[in-house]
N, CA, C and O of each residue as an XYZ file, in Angstrom:
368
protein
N     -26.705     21.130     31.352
C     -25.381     20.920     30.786
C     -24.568     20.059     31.745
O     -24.522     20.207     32.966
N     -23.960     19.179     31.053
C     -22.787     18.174     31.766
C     -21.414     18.560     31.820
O     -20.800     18.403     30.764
N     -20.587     19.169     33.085
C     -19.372     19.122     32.911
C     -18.332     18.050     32.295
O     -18.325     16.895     32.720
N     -17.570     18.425     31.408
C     -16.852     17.377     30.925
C     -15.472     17.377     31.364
O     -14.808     16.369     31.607
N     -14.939     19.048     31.482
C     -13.668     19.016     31.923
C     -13.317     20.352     32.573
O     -14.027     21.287     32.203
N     -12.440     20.611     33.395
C     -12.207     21.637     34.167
C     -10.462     21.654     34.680
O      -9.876     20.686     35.165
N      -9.950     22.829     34.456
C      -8.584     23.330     34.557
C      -8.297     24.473     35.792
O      -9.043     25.383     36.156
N      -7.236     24.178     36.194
C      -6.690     25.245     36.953
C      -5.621     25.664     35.879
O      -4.907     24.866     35.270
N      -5.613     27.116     35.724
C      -4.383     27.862     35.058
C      -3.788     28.718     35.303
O      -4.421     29.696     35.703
N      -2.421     28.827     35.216
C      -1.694     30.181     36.151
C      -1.257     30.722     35.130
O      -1.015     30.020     34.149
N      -0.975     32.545     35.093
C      -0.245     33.154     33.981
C       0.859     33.655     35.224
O       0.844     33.234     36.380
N       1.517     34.355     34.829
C       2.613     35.082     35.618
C       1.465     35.618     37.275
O       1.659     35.240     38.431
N       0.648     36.312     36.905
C       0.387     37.422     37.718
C      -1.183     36.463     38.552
O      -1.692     36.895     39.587
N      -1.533     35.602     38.072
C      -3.117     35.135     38.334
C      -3.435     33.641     38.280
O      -2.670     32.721     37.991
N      -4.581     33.599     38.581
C      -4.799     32.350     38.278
C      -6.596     32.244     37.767
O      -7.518     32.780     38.382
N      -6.738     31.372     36.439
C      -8.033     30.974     36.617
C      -8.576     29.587     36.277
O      -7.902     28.587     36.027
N      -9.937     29.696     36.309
C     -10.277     28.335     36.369
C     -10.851     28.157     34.934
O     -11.133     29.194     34.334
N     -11.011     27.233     34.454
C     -11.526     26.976     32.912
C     -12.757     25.652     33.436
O     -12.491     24.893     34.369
N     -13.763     25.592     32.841
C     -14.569     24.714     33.522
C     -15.843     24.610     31.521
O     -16.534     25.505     31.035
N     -15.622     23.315     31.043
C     -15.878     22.965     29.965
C     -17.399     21.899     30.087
O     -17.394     20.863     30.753
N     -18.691     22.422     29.277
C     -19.975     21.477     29.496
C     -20.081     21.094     28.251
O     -19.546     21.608     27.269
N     -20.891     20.039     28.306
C     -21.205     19.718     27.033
C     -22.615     20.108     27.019
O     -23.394     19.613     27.833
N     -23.078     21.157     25.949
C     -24.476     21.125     25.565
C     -26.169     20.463     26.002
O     -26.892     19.878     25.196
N     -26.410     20.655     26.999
C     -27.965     19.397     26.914
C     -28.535     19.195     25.232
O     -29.711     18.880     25.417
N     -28.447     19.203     24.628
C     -28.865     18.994     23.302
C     -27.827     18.303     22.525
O     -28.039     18.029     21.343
N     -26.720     18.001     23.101
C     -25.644     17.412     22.229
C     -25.258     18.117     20.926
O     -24.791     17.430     20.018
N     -25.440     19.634     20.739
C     -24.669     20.050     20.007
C     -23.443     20.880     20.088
O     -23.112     21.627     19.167
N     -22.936     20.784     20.914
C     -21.502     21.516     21.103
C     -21.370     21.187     22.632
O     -21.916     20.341     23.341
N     -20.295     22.326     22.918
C     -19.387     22.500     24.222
C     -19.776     23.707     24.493
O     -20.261     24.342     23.556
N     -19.683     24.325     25.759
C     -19.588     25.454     26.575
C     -18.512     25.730     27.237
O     -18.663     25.189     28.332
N     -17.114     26.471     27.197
C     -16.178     26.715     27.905
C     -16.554     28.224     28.196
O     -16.787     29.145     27.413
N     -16.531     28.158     30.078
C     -16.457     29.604     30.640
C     -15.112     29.189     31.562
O     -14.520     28.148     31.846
N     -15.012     30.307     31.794
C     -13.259     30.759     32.439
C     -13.632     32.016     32.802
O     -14.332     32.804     32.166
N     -12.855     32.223     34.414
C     -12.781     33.322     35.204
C     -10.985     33.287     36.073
O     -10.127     32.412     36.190
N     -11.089     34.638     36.490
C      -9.316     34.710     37.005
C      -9.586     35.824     38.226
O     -10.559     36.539     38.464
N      -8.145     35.637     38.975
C      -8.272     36.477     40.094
C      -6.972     37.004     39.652
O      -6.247     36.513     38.788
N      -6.745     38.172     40.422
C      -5.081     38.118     40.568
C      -4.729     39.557     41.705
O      -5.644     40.380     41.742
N      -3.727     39.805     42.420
C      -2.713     38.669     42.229
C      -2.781     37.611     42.413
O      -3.798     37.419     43.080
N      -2.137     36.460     42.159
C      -1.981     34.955     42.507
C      -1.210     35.052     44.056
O      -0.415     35.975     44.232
N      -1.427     34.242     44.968
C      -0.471     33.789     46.198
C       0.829     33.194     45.618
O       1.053     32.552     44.593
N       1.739     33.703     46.800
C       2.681     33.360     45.760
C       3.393     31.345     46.395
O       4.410     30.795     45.971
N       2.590     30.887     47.241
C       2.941     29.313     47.201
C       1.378     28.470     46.649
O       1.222     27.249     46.664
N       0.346     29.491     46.188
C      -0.901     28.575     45.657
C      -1.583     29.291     45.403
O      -1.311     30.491     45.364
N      -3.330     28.521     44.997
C      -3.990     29.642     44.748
C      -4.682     29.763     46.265
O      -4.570     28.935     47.170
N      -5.356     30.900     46.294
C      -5.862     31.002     47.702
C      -6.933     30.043     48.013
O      -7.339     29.252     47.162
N      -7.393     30.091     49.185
C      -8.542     29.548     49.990
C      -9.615     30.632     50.128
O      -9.279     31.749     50.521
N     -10.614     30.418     49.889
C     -12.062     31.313     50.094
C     -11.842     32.299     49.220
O     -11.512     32.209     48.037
N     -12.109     33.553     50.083
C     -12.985     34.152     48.878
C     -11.710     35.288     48.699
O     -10.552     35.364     49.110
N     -12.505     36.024     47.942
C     -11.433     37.216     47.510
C     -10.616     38.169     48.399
O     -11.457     38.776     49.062
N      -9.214     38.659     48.783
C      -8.637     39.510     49.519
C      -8.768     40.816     48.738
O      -8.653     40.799     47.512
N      -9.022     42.028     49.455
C      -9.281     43.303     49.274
C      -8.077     43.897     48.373
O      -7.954     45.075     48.039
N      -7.304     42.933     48.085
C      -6.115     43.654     47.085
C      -6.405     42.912     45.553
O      -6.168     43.424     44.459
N      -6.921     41.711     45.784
C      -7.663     41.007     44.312
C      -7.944     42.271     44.035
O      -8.090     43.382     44.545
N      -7.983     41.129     42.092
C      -8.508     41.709     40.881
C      -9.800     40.672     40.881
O      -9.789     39.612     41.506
N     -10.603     41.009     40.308
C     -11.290     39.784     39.730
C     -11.220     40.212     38.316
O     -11.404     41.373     37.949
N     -10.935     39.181     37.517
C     -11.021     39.713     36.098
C     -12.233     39.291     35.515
O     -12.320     39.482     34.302
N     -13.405     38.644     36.215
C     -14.891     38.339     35.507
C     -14.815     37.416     34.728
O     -13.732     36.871     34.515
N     -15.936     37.037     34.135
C     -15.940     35.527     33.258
C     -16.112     35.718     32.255
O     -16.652     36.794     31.996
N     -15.713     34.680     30.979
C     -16.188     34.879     29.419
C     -16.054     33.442     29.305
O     -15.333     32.701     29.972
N     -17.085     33.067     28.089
C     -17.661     32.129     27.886
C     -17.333     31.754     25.779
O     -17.280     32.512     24.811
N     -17.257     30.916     25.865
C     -16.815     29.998     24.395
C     -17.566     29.276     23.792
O     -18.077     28.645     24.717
N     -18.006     28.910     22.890
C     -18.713     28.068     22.622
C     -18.329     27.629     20.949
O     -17.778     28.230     20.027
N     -18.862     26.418     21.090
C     -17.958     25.376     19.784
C     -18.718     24.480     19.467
O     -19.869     24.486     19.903
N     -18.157     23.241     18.427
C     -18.616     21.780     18.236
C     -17.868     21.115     18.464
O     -18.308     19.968     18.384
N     -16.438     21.162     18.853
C     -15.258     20.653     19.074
C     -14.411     20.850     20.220
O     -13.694     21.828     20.432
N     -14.629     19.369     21.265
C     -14.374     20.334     22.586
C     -13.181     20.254     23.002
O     -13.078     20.185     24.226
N     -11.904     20.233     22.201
C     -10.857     20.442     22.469
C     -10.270     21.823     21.682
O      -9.327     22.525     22.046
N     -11.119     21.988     20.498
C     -11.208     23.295     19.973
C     -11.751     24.222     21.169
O     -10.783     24.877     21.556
N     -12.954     24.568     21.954
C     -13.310     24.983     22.676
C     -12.112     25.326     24.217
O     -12.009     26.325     24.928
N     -11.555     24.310     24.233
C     -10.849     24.291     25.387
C      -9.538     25.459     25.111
O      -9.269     26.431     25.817
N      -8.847     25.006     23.853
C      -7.845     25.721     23.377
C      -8.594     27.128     23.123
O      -7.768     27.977     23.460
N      -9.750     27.765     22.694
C      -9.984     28.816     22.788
C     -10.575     29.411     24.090
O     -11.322     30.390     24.093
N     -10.240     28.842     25.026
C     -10.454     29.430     26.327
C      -9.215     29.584     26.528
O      -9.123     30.765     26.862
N      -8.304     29.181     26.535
C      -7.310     29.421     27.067
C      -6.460     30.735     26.003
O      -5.775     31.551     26.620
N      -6.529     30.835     24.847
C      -6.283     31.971     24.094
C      -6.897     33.746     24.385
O      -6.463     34.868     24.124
N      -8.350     33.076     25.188
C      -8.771     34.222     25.704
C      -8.040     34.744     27.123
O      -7.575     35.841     27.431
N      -8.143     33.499     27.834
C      -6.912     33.968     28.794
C      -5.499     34.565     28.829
O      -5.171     35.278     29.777
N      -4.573     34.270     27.728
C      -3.816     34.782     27.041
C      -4.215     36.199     26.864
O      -3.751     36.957     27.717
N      -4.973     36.735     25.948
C      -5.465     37.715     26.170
C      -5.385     39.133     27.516
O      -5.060     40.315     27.628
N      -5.890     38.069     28.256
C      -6.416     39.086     28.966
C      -5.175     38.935     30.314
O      -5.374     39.618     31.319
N      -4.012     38.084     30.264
C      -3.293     38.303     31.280
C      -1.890     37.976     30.823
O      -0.887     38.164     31.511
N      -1.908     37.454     29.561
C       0.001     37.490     29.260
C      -0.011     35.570     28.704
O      -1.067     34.992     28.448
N       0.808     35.164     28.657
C       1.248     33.809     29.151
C       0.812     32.392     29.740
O       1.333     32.224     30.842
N       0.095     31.430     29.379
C       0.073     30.446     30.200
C       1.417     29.919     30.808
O       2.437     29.504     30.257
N       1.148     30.042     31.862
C       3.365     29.128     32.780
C       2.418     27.675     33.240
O       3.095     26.648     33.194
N       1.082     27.499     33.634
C       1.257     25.734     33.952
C      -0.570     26.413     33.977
O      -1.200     27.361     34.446
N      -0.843     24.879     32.922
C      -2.443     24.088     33.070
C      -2.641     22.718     33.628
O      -1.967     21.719     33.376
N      -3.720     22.831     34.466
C      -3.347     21.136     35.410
C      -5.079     21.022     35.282
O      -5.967     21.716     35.778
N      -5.125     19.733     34.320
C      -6.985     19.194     34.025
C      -7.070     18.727     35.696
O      -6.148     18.169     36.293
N      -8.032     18.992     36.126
C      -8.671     18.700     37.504
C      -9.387     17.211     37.039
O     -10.058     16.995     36.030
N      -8.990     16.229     38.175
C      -9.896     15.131     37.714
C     -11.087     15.224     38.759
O     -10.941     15.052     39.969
N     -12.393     15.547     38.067
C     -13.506     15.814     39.426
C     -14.157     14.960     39.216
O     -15.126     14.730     39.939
């Protein structure tokens, strides 16, 4: 699978990453997304997890439409932490 696109996203309390492939077979998209929280409160952290993290684990999307795909990653995030307050596409 080929990454196509990848997000940093903050809700009030967390932050996660959204990271979007396209299919090796060219039939759809793959969006998985994972979150930590709490969030730092001037960024997201450096390395690995502090003993007061959450990890909230990963879930995965899948589509034919990869802006459909994208928007339902981020609905799951919604979900599971409140609010999107800021999405920033990573140019990698």
């Amino acid at each position: 699978m080929e990454k196509v696109k990848s997000y940093d996203i903050e809700t009030a309390n967390s932050w996660f990453d959204v990271i979007v492939y396209e299919k090796s077979d060219g039939s759809g998209f793959v969006g998985e997304y994972s979150g930590i929280s709490p969030k730092a409160t001037q960024g997201k952290p450096p390395g690995g997890q502090t003993p007061i993290m959450k990890d909230w684990g990963a879930g995965t999307v899948t589509g034919s439409d990869l802006e459909q795909v994208v928007q339902q990653c981020f609905v799951e995030i919604e979900k599971i932490d409140g609010e999107i307050v800021r999405s920033i596409e990573r140019n990698e």
